[in-house]
C-alpha positions in Angstrom: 25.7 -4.1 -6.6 25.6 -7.6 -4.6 25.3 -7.1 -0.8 25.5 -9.9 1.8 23.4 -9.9 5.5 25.1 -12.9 7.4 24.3 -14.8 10.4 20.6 -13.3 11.1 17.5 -15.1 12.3 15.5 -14.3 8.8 11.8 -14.9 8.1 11.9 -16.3 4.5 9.6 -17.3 2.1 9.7 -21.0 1.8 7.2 -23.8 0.1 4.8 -20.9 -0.5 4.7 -19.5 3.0 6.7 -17.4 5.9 9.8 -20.0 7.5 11.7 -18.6 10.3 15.5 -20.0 9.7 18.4 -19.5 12.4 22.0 -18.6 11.5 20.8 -17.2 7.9 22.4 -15.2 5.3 20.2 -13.4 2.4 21.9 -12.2 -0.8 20.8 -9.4 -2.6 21.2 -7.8 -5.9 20.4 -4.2 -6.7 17.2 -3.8 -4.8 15.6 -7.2 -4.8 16.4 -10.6 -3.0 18.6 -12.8 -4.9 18.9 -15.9 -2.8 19.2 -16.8 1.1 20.3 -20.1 3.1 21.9 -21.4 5.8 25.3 -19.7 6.8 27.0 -23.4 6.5 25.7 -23.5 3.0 27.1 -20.4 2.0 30.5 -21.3 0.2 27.9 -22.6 -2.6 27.0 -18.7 -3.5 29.1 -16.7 -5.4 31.5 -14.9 -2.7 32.3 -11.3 -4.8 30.1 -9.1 -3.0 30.4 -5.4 -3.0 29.0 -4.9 0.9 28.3 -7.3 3.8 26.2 -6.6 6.4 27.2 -8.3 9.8 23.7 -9.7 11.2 24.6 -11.7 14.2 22.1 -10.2 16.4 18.8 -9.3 14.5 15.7 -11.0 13.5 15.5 -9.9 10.1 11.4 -10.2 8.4 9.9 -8.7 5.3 8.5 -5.0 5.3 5.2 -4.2 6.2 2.3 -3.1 4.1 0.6 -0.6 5.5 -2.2 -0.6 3.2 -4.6 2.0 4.2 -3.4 5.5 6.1 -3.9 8.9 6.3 -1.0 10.9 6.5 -2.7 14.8 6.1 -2.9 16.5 9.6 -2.4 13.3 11.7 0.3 15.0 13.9 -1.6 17.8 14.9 -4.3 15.4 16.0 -2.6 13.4 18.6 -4.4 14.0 21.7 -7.7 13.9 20.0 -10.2 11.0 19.4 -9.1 9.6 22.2 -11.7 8.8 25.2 -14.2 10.9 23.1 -16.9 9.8 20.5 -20.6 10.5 20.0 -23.0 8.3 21.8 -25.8 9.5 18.9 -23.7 7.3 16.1 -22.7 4.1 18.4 -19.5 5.7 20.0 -18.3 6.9 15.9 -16.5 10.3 16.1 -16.5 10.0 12.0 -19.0 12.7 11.5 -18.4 15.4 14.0 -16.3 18.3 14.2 -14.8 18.0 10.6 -12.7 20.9 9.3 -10.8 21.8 13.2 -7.6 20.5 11.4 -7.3 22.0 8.2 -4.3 22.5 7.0 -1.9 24.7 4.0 -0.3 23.1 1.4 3.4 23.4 3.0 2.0 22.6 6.2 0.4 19.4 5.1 4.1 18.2 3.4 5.9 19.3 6.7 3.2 16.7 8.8 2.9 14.4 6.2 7.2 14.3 6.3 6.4 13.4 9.9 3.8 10.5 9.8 6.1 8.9 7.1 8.9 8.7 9.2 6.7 7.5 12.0 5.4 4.6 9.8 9.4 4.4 8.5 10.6 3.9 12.1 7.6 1.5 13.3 8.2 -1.2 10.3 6.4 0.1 7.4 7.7 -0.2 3.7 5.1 0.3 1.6 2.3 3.0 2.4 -0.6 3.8 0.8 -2.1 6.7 1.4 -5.6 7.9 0.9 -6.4 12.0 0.6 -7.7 14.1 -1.6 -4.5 15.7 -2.0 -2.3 12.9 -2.3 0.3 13.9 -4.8 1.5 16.4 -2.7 3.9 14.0 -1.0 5.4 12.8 -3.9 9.0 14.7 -3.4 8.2 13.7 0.8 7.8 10.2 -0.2 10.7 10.1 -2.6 13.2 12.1 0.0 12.2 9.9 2.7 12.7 6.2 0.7 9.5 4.8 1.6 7.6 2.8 -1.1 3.9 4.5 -1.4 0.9 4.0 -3.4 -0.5 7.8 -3.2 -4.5 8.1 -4.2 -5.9 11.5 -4.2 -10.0 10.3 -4.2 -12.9 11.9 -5.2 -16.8 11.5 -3.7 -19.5 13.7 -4.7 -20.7 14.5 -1.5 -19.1 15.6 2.0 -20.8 15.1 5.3 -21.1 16.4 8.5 -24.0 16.4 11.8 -26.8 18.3 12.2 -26.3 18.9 16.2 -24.8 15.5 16.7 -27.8 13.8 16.3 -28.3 13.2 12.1 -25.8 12.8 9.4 -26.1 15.3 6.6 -24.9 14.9 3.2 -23.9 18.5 1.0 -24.1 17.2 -2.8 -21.2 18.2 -5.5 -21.7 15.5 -8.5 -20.1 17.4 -11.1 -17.5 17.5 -8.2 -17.1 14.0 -7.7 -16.7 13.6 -11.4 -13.8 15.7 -12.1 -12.5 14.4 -9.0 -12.5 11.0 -10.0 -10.7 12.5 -13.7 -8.1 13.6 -11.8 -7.6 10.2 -10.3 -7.4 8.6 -13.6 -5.0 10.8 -14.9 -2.9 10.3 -11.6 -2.9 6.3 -12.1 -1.7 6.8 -15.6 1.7 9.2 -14.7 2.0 6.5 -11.6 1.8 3.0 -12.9 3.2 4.4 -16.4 6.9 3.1 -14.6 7.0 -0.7 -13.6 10.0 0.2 -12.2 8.4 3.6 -9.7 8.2 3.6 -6.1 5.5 5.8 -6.5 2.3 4.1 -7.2 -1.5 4.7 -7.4 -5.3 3.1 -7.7 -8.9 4.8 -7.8 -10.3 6.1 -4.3 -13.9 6.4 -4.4 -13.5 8.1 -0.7 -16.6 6.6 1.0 -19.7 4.1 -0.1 -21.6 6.7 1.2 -20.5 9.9 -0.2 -20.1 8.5 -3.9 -23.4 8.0 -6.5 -23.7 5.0 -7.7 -23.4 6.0 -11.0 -19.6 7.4 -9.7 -18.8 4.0 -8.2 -20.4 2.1 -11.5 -17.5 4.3 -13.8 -15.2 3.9 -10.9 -15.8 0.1 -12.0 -15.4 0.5 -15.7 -12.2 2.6 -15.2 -10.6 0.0 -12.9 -11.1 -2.8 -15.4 -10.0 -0.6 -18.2 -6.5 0.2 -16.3 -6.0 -2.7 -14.8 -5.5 -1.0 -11.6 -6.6 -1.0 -7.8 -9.8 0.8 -6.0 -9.9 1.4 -2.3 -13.1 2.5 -0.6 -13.8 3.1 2.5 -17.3 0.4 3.3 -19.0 -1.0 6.5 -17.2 1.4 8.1 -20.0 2.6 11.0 -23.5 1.3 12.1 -24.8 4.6 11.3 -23.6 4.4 7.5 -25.0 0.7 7.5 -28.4 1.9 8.1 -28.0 4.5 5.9 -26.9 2.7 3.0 -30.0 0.1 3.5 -32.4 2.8 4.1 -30.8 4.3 0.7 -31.2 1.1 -1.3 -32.2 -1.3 0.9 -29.0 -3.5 0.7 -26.1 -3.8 2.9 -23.0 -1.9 2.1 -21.6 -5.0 1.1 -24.2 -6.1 -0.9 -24.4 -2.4 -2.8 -20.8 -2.6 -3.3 -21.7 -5.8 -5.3 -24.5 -4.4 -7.0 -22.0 -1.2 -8.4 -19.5 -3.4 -9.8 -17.0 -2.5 -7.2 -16.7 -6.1 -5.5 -14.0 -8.0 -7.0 -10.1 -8.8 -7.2 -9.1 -5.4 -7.8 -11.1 -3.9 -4.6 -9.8 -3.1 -1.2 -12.2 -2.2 1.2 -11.1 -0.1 4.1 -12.7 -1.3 6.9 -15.6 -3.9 6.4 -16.9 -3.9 10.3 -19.9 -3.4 10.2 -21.6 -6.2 7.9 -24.4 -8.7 8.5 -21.9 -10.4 10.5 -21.2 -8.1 12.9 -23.7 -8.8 15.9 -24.2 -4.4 16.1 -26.0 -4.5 13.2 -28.7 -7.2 14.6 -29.4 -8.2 10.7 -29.4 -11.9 9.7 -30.0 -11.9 6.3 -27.6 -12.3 3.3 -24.5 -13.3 3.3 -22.0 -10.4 3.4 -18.6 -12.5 4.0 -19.6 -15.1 1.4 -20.0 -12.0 -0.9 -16.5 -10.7 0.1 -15.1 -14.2 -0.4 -16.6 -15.1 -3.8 -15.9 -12.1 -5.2 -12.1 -11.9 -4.1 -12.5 -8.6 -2.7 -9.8 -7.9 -0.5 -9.7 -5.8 3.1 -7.7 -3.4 4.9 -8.1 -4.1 8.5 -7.7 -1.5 10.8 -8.5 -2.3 14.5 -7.1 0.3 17.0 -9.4 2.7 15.5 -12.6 1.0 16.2 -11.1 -0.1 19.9 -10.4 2.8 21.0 -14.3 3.7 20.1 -15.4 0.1 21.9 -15.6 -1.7 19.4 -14.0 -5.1 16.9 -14.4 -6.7 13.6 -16.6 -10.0 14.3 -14.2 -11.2 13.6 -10.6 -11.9 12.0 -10.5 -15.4 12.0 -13.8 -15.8 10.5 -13.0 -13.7 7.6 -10.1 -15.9 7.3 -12.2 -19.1 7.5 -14.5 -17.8 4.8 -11.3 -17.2 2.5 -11.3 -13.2 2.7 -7.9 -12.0 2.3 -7.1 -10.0 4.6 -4.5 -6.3 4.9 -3.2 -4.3 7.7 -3.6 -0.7 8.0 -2.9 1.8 10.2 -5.4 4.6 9.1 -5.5 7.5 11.5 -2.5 7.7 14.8 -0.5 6.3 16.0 1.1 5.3 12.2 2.1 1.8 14.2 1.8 -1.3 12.0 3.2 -3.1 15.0 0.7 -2.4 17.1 -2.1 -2.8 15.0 -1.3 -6.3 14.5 -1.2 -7.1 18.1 -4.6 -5.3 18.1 -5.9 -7.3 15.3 -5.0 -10.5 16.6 -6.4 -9.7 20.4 -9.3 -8.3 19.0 -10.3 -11.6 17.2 -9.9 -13.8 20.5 -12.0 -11.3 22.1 -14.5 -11.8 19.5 -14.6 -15.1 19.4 -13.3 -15.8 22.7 -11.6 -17.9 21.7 -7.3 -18.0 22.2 -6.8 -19.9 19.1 -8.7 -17.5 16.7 -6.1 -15.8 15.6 -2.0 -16.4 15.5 1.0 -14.5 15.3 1.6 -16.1 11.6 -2.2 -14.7 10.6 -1.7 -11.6 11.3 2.3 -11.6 10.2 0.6 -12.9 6.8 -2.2 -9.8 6.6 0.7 -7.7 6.7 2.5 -8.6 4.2 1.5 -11.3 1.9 -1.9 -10.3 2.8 -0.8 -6.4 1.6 0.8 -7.5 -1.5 -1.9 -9.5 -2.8 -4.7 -6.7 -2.2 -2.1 -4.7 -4.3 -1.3 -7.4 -6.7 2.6 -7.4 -5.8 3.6 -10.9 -6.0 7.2 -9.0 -5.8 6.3 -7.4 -2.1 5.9 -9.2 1.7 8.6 -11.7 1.6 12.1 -12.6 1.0 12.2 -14.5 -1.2 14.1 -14.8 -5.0 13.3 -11.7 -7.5 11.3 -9.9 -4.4 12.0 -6.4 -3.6 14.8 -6.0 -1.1 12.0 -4.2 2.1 12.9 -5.9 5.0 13.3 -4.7 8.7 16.1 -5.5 11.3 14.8 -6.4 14.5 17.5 -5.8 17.7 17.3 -9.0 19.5 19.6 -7.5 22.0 16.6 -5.0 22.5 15.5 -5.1 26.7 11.9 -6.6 25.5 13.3 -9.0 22.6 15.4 -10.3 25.2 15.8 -13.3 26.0 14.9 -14.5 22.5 12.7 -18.2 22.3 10.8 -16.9 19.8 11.9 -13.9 18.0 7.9 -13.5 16.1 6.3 -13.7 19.3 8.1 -11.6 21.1 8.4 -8.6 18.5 5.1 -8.6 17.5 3.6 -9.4 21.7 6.0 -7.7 23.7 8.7 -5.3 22.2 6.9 -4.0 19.5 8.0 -1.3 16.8 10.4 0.0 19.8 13.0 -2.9 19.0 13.4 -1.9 15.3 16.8 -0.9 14.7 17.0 -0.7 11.1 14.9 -0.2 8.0 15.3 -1.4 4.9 13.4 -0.3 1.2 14.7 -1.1 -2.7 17.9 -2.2 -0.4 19.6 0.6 1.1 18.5 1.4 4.3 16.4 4.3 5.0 16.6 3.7 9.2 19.2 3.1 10.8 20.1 3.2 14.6 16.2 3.5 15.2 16.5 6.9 13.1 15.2 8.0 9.7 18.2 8.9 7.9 17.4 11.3 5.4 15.2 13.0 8.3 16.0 15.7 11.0 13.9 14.7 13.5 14.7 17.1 16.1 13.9 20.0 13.2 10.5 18.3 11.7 9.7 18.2 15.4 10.3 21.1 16.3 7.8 22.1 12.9 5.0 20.1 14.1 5.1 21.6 17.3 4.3 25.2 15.8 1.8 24.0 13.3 0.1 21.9 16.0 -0.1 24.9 18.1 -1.6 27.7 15.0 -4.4 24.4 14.8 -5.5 24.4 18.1 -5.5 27.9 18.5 -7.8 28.2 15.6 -10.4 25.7 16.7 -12.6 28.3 18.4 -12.5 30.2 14.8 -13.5 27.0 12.5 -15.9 25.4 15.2 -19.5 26.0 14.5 -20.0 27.2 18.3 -16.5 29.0 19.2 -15.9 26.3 21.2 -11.8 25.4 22.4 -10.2 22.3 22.0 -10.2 21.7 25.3 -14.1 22.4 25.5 -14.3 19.8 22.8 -11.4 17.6 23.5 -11.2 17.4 27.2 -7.5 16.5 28.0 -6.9 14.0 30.8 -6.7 15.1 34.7 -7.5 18.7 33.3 -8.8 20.8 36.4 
């Protein structure tokens, strides 16, 4: 089937980079890109198309890569995290209170339908999704339309705090073994299908929680499938210290000494190396590491700024040739905003207005994504590309009036101004709404799971304590 989208203003992929071009028409073909050009050139294109989309008043750009989330309980967290932290780990809230959200099987699909929409509706195409029960969204993900790389990971220890004040490790090896079995098996039925929506890599959960005998055959297992690991690394001060009073390396430089480093890694978060003033520790080199060894990193800022603190920073990774992802990892599942984040957080940084741009961060979203998942097919429109690509309303109140239709969507109007999604190319959002989702009724589902979760929190926490003992909420007399 050969569809036509006319007279848009289109982000295309020109002489190997992003080119915004006015009064555009794209062509596509089943579900990739088959050409684009100027309206006035378009009486050179074969005219026998089966649909044409009028596009007068959209800024059309590739999807987004969302390349590191967690989808599990995220709706019944909202209203937690927030304003809260633990001042014994540096502001982290990583360690405490785990377990408060735990949820069944069915209730896990019904909240993991909802975060996908949310990412749907706020400009992501391609998820990936990091759990230890992963697979469960397969039928969600394939319902919904979204294009998802699912990794149900393995790590052969879980933590938690002794009293706040110490993180303590409970030891499973045999655990993290079969775990990691599992995964392999997983990759295999996924990548199997060139042709799949449904995608996966290795997850070695955390640098910290694996052996390094687990992330050494994580390694080995990579190379021998030719497929992606993700690990979450540098991720707080307290797991830096941990990991160099462990082996007396950085977590950057014990990634390297596993095998991990390399161009099939993604490393979810990377904060908190030797460059990061936090950990006051001047020696190595942790960004030439990353750089060398073509590693590549899933940047997630809101996260660390709502707990006070920033990567240090973007645009030096950049300089040192890091290639660098978006994510969205924990709420709200806004790829949007994270990008606004990422780039504000770098001039912060550096203090500096010029550290980062609108195109940088544009780039970590998508070609950025689709290299750190080797998709040269993925994060632009361009010829033989997959046919993901949002519709921006430029008639949206904050778009409006339009000098600039990058700046303003990604500044000012943000994931609000999104009228239409499209993956494989058939849209899967229209009129701002998830189509092959009832959002009033998955609501509505949330609402009551949400509300059997927070009930239960005196039951699962270690001191009977209530969410709102825990979790103060705002203005709360």
């Amino acid at each position: 089937m050969k569809k036509l989208i006319k007279g848009c203003s289109a982000l295309v992929w020109k002489e190997d980079s992003h080119s915004l071009l006015e009064d555009a028409f794209i062509v596509l073909e089943n579900n990739s890109i088959r050409s684009w050009g100027k309206m006035d050139r378009l009486e050179e294109h074969d005219g026998d198309f089966d649909e044409t989309i009028e596009a007068n008043n959209y800024f059309v750009c590739p999807g987004f890569l969302n390349i590191h989330s967690h989808i599990y309980n995220q709706p019944t967290r909202k209203g937690f995290g927030n304003d809260w932290g633990n001042e014994n780990f540096y502001g982290s809230a990583l360690y405490d209170n785990s377990g408060l959200f735990e949820l069944s099987k069915e209730e896990s699909k019904i909240c993991g339908a909802h975060s996908i929409g949310e990412m749907l509706k706020k400009g992501t195409t391609t998820m990936v999704e990091i759990g230890y029960n992963s697979q469960w969204y397969e039928d969600v993900v394939q319902n919904l339309g979204i294009r998802a790389y699912l990794v149900p990971g393995y790590r052969s220890s879980s933590w938690g705090s002794i009293e706040g004040r110490k993180v303590a490790y409970e030891w499973d090896e045999e655990s993290g073994r079969e775990g990691m079995k599992k995964n392999i098996e997983y990759v295999k039925k996924c990548n199997s299908n060139s042709d799949s929506k449904i995608n996966s890599l290795l997850g070695p959960a955390q640098i910290d929680t694996c052996t390094k005998e687990l992330l050494r055959k994580t390694a080995e297992k990579a190379e021998e499938l030719d497929c992606r690991i993700q690990i979450h690394a540098a991720q707080t001060l307290k797991e830096f210290e941990i990991i160099l009073e462990r082996h007396g390396l950085t977590p950057i430089e014990y990634l390297k000494e596993t095998g991990i480093l390399g161009t099939n890694c993604i490393i979810a978060h990377s904060v908190f190396t030797n460059a990061h003033p936090a950990t006051n520790y001047p020696y190595g080199n942790d960004l030439e590491l990353l750089s060398e060894s073509g590693s590549h990193i899933a940047h997630c800022p809101w996260v660390f700024a709502r707990s006070g603190d920033i990567l240090h920073s973007f645009g030096k990774y950049l300089e040192e040739g890091i290639n660098m992802g978006i994510g969205t990892d924990t709420n709200p599942l806004d790829i949007i905003a994270e990008m606004k984040w990422a780039a504000v957080g770098s001039k912060i940084a550096d203090r500096n207005f010029a550290s980062v741009t609108v195109e940088d961060v544009i780039n970590a979203a998508t070609i950025g994504g689709a290299k750190a998942l080797g998709r040269g097919d993925l994060g632009k429109i361009a010829p033989g590309g997959k046919a993901d690509m949002i519709f921006v309303d430029l008639d949206d109140f904050d778009m409006s009036p339009t000098r600039d239709p990058v700046k303003n969507f990604i500044y000012l109007a943000g994931s609000k101004a999104i009228d239409k999604v499209m993956v494989d190319g058939e849209f899967v959002v229209e009129d701002g709404n998830v189509k092959y989702l009832d959002e009033e009724k998955i609501t509505n589902e949330v609402r009551e799971i949400a509300e059997r979760v927070w009930g239960d929190i005196p039951e699962n926490d270690k001191e009977g304590r209530t969410a709102n003992e825990i979790y103060p909420r705002a203005f709360l007399d």
